[in-house]
N, C-alpha and C positions, 0 to 999 in steps of 0.2 A: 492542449497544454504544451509548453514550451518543452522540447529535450525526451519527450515521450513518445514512444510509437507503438501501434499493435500488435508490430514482431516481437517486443520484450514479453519476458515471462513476468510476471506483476502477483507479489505475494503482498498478504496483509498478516501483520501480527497480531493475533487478536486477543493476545492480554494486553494489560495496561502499561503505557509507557510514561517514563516520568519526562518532559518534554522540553526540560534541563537539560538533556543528552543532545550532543555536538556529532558531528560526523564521526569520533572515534568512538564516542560513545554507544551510537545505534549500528556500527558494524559492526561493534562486539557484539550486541546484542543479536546481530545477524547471525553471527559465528557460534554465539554459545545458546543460546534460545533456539533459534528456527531450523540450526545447524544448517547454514547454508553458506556460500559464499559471497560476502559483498562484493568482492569485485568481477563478479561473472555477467556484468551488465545488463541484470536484471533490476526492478523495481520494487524498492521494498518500501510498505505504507507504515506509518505508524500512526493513534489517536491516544488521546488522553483520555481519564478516568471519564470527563465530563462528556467526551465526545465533541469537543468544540473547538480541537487544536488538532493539526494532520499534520506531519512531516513527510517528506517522500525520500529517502534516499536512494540514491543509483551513480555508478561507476560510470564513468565517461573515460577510458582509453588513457589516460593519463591521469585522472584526478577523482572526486565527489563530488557529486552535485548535489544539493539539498535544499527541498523546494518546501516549502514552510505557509500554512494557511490556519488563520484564527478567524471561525465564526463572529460575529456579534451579535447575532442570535441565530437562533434554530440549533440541533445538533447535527452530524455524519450519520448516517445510516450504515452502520459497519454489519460486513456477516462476523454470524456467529456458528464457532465449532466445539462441540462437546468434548473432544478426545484428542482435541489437537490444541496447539499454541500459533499454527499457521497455516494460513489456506490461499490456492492461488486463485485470481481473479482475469477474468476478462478485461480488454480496455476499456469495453463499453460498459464495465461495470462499473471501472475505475470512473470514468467519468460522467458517470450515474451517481453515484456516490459524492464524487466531488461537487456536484451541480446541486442536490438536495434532494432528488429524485428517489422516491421510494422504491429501489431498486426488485424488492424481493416478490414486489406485485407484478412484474412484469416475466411474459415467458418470450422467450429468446427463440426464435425459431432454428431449426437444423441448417447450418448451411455446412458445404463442403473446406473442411480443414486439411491443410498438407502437413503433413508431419515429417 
């Protein structure tokens, strides 16, 4: 995916987003939802009720990017969290997900992370 890389932090919002929101509209929603900051250059996903609409916003150094994807068929396969409103994701989940790939079947093996 164009503008995205595996060093970003990649959160998903996992209520409903209404998917009328513009760039100032979903970093509010960053801001007052996820309580996080949009422009800290991380990767924030959003889907619709139906799960057939994705938005991706992320800060680039000077501006927004916002990366916009509608199904015409099939849904996302989005996780889901009981006690949260946002959960962060891997890139390979990220594009697991984006691809149509049933991400939640698959185990990811241990590899060595630098923190």
């Amino acid at each position: 995916m164009i503008g995205l890389n595996a060093q970003q932090r990649i959160y998903f919002y996992t209520g409903v987003c209404d998917m009328r929101k513009g760039v100032h509209g979903l970093s509010g929603l960053v801001r007052s939802q996820m309580e996080l900051d949009p422009e800290d250059m991380s990767v924030y996903v959003f889907v619709n009720r139906r799960r057939s609409t994705m938005k991706i916003l992320v800060w680039d150094k000077d501006g927004f990017l916002m990366y916009y994807k509608r199904l015409v068929e099939g849904t996302f396969d989005i996780p889901t969290v009981n006690d949260s409103n946002t959960i962060e994701v891997d890139y390979a989940i990220l594009q697991y997900i984006f691809r149509g790939v049933k991400w939640d079947k698959i185990e990811l093996k241990k590899r060595y992370k630098k923190s």
